[in-house]
C-alpha positions in Angstrom: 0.0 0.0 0.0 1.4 3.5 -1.1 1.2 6.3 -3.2 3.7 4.8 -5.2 4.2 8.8 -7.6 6.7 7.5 -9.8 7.2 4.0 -9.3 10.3 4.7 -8.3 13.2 2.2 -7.1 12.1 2.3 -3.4 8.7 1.4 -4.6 10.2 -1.4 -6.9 11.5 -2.8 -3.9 8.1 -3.0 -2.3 6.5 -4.4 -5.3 9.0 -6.9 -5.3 8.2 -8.1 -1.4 4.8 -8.7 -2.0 4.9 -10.8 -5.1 7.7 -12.8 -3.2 5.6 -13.2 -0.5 2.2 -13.3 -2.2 4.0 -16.7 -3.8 5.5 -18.0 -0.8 1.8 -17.9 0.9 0.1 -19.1 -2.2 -2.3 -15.9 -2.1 -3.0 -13.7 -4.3 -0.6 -10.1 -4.8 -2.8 -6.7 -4.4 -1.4 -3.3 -4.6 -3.8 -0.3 -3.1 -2.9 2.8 -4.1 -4.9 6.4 -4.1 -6.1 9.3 -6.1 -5.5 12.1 -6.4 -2.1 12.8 -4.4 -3.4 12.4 -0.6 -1.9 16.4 -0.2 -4.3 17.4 -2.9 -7.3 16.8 -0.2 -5.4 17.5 3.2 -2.9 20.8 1.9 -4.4 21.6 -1.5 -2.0 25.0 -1.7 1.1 22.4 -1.6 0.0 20.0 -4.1 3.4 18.6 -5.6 3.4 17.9 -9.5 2.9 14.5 -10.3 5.7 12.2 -11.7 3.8 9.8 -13.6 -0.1 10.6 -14.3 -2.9 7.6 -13.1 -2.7 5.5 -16.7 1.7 5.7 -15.9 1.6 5.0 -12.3 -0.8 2.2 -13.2 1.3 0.6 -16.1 4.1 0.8 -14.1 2.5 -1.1 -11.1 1.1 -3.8 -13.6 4.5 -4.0 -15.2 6.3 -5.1 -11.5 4.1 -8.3 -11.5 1.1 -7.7 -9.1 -2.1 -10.0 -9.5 -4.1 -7.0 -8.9 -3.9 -3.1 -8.7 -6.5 -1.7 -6.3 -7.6 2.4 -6.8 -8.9 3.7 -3.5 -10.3 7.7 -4.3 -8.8 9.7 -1.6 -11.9 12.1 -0.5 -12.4 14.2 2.6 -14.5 11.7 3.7 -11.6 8.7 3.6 -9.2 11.6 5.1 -11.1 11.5 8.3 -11.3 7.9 8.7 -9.0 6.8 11.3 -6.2 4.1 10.5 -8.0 1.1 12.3 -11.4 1.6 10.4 -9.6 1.7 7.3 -7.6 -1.7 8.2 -10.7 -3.2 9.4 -13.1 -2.3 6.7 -11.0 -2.2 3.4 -7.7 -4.2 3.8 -9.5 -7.2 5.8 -13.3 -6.9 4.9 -13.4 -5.5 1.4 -9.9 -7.4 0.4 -8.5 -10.2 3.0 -5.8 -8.9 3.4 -2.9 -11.8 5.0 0.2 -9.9 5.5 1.0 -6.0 5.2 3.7 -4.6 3.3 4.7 -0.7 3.4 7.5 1.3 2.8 9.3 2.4 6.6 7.9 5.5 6.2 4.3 5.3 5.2 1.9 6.3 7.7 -2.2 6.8 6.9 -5.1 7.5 8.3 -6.6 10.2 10.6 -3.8 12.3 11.9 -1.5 10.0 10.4 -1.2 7.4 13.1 -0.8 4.8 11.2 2.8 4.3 10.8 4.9 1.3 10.9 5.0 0.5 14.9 0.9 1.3 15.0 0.3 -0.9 12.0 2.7 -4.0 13.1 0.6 -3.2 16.9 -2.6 -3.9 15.4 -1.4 -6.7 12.9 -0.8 -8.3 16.0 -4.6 -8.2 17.6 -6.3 -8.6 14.3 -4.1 -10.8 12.8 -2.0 -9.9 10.0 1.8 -9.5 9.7 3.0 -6.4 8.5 6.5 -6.2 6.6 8.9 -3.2 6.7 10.7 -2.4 3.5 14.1 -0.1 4.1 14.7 2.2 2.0 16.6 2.2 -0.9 19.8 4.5 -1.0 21.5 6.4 -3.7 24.0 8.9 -2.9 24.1 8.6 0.6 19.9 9.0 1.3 16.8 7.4 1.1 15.1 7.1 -2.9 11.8 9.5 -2.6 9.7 10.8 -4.7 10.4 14.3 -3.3 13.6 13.7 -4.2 13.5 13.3 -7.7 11.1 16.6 -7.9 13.9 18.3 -6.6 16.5 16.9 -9.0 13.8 17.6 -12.0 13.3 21.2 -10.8 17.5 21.8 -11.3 17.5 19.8 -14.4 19.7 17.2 -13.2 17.5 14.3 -15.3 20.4 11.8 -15.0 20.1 11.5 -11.5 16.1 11.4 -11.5 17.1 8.4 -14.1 18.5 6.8 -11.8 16.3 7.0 -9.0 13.2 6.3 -10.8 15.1 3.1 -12.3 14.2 4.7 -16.3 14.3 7.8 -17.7 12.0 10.7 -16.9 9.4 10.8 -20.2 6.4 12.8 -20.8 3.6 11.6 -23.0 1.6 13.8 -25.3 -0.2 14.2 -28.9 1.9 17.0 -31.6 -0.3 19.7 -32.5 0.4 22.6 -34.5 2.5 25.2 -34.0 3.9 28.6 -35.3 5.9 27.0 -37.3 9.4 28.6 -36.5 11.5 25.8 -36.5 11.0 24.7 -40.1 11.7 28.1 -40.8 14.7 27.8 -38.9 15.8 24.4 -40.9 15.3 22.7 -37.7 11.6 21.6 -38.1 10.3 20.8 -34.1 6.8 19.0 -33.0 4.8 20.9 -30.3 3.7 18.1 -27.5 0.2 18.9 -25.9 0.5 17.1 -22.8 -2.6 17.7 -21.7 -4.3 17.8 -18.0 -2.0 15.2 -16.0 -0.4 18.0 -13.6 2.6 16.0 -14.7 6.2 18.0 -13.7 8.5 19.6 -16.3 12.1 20.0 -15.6 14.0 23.2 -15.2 13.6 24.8 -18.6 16.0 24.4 -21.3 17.5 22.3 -23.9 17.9 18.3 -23.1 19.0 15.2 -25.2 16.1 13.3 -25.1 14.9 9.7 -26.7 11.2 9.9 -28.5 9.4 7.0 -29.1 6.8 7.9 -32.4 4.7 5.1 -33.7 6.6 2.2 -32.2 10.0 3.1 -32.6 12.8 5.5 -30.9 14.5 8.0 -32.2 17.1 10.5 -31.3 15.7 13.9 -30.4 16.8 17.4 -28.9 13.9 18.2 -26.4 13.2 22.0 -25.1 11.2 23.0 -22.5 10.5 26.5 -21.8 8.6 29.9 -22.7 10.5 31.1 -26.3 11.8 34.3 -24.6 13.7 35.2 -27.6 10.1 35.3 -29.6 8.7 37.2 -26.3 8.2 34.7 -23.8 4.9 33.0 -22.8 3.4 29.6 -21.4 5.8 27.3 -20.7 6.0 24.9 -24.0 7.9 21.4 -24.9 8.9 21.1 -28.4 10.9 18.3 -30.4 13.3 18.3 -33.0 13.7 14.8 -34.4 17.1 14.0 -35.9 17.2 12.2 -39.1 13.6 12.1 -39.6 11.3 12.7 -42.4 7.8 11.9 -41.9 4.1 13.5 -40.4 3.8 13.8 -36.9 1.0 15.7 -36.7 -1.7 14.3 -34.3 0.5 11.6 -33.0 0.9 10.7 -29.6 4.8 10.2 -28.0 6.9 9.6 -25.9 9.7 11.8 -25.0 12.5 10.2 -22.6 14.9 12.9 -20.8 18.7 11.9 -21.1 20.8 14.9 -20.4 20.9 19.1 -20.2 22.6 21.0 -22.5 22.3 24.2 -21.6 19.5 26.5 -20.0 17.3 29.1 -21.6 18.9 31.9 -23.8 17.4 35.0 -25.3 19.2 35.3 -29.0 19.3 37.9 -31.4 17.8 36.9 -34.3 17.0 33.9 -36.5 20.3 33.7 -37.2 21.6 33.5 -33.8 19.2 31.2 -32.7 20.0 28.7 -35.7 23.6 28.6 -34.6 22.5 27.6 -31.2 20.4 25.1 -32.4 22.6 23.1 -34.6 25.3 23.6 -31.4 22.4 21.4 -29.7 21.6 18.9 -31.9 25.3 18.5 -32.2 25.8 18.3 -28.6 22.5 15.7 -28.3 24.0 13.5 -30.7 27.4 12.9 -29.2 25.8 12.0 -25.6 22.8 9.7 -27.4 25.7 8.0 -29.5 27.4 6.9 -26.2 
């Protein structure tokens, strides 16, 4: 049980305990997860930007082996539902629950008094066990999802890589746009990502991988407001290299590999062409590694 934003490695190793033990007991492996973001309902100001959107999180879970992914909606009225109602009437009654397994810092429930030591407390009257992950370490401290928003708000994408266990991506349909990139010989595909109150790295210029119809290709990814055209809402645009085809109306999948440099305001057409090419030249000698 978890919010499990990201599906990150720490969540891996979760996923990981209950199909082992799901086997071991001859039951059946269910993961119960909630939306929206818990915060959204109790701290609605400090909602964080999500790392993977309901259908992600969801393939993700599916993808770690689980018999069964469980969607509880996370309402006012669940919010004030205290931890041993919750255990009582939806882990045991609603799914039979056997054994317990959380991350070492999850806690639920009214108040939030059901961590670890409470839960392993009432496993004890009620009869379940309850099993403890650790968490996973890189770099000296614990994988969280926090901490891969953090490293995504500096840009550091190789290091979100690695604690998400893939690369950051962003999913979206190419719609039209102004049209300033073919102009510029460099023809990019706007990506409508739609309502998923997914997160965007720092703004800039990234070597990215874009999946299109099936297939992956290299690609310089920006993200960012155009400031040398003016500025505006923050955009993503793709330049595929060594492409020639339609991608109007298609849906990708643009994979994060490395920064290449933040936002710049440029002179002209001219200027900004120069830059460009410097980019796709730069993209290309990290995607060939």
């Amino acid at each position: 049980m978890g919010v499990f934003d990201g599906v990150h490695i720490g969540h891996r190793r979760i996923l990981d305990e209950v199909t082992l033990l799901a086997r071991g007991l001859g039951t059946r492996s269910i993961v119960v997860t909630f939306e929206p973001h818990p915060i959204a309902v109790l701290q609605p100001g400090e909602t964080p930007m999500m790392l993977t959107s309901l259908r992600e999180k969801l393939d993700l879970l599916r993808s770690a082996a689980p018999d069964e992914a469980v969607v509880l909606e996370f309402n006012p009225n669940l919010a004030r539902r205290k931890a041993e109602w919750f255990v009582e009437r939806v882990l045991l009654g609603k799914l039979n629950m056997a054994r317990l397994v959380i991350g070492y810092d999850f806690r639920f429930g009214h108040g939030r008094r059901g961590d670890a030591s409470y839960l392993e407390t009432l496993g004890e009257r009620l009869g379940f066990g309850v099993d403890i992950v650790p968490p996973v370490v890189s770099r000296g401290h614990p994988v969280s999802s926090t901490r891969i928003r953090t490293a995504l708000s500096r840009g550091e994408v190789r290091s979100a890589g690695v604690m998400l266990g893939r690369p950051y991506c962003l999913s979206g349909k190419v719609v039209r746009g102004e049209g300033r990139g073919r102009m510029l010989t460099y023809p990019t595909a706007n990506l409508e990502l739609g309502d998923t109150g997914k997160m965007l790295p720092l703004g800039g210029v990234y070597a990215a991988r874009v999946r299109v119809k099936g297939r992956m290709h290299k690609g310089v990814l920006y993200v960012g407001t155009r400031p040398t055209y003016g500025g505006g809402a923050i955009g993503v645009e793709i330049h595929l290299m060594d492409w020639a085809g339609a991608l109007y109306r298609s849906t990708v999948d643009a994979c994060f590999v490395e920064r290449l440099r933040g936002e710049k305001v440029f002179r002209g057409d001219a200027s900004l062409r120069r830059a460009i090419s410097r980019d796709v030249e730069a993209a290309r000698a990290v995607l060939d590694n």
